[in-house]
C-alpha positions in Angstrom: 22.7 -38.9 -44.8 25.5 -41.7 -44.7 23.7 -44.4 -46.0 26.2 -46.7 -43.7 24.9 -44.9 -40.5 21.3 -43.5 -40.7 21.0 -41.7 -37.2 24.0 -39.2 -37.9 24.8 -37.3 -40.9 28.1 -37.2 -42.8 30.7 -35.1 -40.9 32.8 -34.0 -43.9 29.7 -32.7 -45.5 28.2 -30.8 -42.8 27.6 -26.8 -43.7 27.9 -24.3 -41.3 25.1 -22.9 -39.8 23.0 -20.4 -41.7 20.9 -17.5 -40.2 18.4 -16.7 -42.1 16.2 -13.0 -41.9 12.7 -11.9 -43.5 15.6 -10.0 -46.1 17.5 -13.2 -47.2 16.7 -14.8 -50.0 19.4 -17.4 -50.3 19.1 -21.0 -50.0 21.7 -21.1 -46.9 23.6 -24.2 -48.0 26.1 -25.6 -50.5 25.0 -27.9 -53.6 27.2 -31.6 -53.2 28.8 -33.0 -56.2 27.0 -35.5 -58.5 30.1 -37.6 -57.9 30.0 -37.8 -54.0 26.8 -38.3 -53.7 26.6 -41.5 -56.0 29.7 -43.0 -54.6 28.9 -42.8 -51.0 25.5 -41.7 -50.1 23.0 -43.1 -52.3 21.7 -46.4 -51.1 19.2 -48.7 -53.9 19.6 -45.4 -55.6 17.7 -43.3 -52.7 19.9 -41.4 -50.5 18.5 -39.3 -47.6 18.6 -35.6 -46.5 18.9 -34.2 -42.7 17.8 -30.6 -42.1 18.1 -29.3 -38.3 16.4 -26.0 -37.9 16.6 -23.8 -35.2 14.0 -21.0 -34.5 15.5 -18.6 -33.1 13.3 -15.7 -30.5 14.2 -13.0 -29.8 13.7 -12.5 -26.1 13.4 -8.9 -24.6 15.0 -8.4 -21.8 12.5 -7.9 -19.0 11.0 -4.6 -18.2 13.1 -3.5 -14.4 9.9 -3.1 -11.7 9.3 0.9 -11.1 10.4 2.0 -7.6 7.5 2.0 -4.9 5.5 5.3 -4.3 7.5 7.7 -2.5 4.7 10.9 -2.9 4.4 11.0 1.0 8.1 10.7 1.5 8.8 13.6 -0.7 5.3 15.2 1.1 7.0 14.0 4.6 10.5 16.2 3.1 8.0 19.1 2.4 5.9 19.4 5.6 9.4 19.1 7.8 10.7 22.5 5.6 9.9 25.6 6.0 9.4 25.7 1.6 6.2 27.2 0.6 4.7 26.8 4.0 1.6 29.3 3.4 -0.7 29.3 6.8 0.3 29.3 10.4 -2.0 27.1 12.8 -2.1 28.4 16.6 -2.6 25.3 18.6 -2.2 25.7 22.5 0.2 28.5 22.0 2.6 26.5 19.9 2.5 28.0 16.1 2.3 25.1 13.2 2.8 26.3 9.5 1.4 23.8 6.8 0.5 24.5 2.9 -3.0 25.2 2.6 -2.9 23.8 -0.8 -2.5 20.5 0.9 -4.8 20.4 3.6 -7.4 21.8 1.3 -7.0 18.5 -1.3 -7.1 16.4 2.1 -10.5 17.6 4.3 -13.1 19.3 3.2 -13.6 21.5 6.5 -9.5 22.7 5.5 -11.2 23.5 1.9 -14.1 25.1 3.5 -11.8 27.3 6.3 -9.1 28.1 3.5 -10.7 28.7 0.7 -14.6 29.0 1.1 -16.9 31.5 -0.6 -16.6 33.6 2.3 -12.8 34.4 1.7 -13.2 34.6 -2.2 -16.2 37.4 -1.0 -13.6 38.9 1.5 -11.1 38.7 -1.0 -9.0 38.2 2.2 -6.7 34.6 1.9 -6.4 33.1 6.2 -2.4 32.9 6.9 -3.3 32.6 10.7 -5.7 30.5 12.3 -6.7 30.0 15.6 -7.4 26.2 16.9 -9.0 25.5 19.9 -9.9 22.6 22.5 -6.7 20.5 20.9 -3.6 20.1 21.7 -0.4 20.8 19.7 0.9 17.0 19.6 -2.6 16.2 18.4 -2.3 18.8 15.9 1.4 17.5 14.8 -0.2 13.8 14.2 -3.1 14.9 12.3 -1.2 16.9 9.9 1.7 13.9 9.6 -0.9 11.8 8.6 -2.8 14.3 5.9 1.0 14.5 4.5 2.2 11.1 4.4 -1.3 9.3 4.8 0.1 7.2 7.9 0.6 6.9 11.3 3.9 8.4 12.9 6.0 5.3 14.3 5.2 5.7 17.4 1.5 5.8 17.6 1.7 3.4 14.9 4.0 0.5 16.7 2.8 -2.0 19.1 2.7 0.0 21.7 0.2 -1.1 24.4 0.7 2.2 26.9 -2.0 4.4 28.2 -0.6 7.2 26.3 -0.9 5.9 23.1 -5.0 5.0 23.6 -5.3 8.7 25.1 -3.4 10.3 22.4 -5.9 7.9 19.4 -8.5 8.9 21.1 -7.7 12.5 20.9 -6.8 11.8 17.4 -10.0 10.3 16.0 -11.7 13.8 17.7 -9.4 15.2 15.5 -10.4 13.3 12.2 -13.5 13.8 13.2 -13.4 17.3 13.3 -11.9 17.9 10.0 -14.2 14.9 7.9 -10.7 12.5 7.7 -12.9 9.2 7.1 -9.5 7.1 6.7 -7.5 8.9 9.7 -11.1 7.8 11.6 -11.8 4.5 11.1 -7.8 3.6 11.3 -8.6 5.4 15.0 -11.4 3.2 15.3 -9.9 0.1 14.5 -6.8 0.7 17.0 -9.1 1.5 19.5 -10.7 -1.9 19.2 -8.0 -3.4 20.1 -7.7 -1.4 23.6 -11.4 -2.1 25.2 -10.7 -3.7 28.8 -12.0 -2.6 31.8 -10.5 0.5 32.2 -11.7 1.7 28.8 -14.8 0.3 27.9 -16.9 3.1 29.3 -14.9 6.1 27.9 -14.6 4.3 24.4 -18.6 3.8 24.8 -19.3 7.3 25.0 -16.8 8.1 22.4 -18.1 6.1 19.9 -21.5 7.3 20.5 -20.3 10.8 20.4 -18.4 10.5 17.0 -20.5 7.9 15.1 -18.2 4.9 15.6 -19.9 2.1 15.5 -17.6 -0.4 15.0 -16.3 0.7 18.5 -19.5 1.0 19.9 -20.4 -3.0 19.1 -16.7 -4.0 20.6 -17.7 -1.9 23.9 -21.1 -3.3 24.1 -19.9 -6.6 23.6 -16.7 -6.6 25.9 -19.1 -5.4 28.7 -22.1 -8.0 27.8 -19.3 -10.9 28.2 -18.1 -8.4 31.5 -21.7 -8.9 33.3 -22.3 -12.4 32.4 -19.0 -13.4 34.3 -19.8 -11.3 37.5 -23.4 -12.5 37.4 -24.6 -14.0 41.4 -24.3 -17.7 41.1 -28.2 -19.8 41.0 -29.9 -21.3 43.1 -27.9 -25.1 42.7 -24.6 -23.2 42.5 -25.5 -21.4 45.9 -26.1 -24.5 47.7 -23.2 -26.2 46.3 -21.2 -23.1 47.1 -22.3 -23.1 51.1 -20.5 -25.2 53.7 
């Protein structure tokens, strides 16, 4: 250090920057001479030494996010082919084909229809099977969602329409039918949101019929709180009520 100026250190003597590495084993700077040290930088024969270090880390670049799941999409692709399709459904007269590979990894009445001792016995694999008391758009939904795991975008919009409580409805038969617990209670939970007047009594029975009881408390409910507003006034209200 200059011993005129003790904040800075001495321009003409500055080194350049060293880098050193676990493999160097140099001392990364320059000896100064006897002479210019005495003449200029000792101070009541003391002079002081500035070392700036710099730690250097090396930062990884960070790691790039992995795209979102797209299994259904590419499941989606496969069900709107015609690529391996392996079992034709006969729904109201219409014919769906499907992979049976799928459905069977999806319900376990699908396992049970497709692939059940009974066929291994038979030695006989199903490529046609007859579905009754359903009807083909039902059918289209419930195999959309055992592909893709979701709603089409029309059932699944806001919607508020009679067809779209009808076709739920139809759809949590459907789940029902073939042990979908998820397709189900997503059913259920739309249908919660439907109970008026109009509906209460049909999604009553349904519940009761299909074990929903989530539904079942929202129709019980939503016709408790129906009753107690129709209920005949008392006795004070009368009175107040007559001319």
């Amino acid at each position: 250090m200059d011993s005129a100026v003790e904040e800075e250190p001495v321009q003409s003597i500055r080194i350049k920057p060293h880098t050193f590495s676990n493999t160097d084993q140099s001392r990364g700077c320059d000896f100064i001479k006897r002479e210019e040290l005495e003449s200029s930088l000792l101070k009541e024969d003391c002079f002081g030494v500035r070392c700036d270090i710099v730690i250097l880390v090396n930062h990884k670049p960070p790691l790039q996010a992995p795209p979102p799941p797209e299994l259904h999409r590419h499941l989606e692709k496969l069900l709107a082919s015609q690529v391996g399709k392996d079992v034709t459904f006969e729904v109201g007269g219409e014919l769906l084909t499907a992979h049976r590979c799928v459905l069977a990894a999806r319900s376990s009445v699908f396992m049970a229809e497709l692939f059940g001792p009974e066929k291994e016995e038979e030695g006989a694999i199903m490529d046609h099977v007859k579905v009754g008391d359903m009807e083909p758009e039902v059918f289209k939904v419930l195999l959309h969602f055992i592909y893709t795991d979701s709603l089409p975008d029309e059932i699944d919009g806001n919607d508020d329409g009679t067809n779209k409580v009808e076709m739920v409805q139809r759809l949590l038969v459907a789940a029902d039918r073939y042990d979908m617990k998820r397709l189900k209670v997503i059913c259920e939970d739309v249908l919660c949101g439907f109970v008026d007047v109009s509906t209460a009594a049909t999604m009553l029975l349904l519940a009761a019929k299909h074990g929903c009881q989530r539904l079942k408390e929202a129709c019980v409910t939503f016709l408790e709180d129906l009753l107690a507003s129709v209920q005949e006034p008392g006795d004070d209200e009368a009175c107040l009520a007559s001319p």
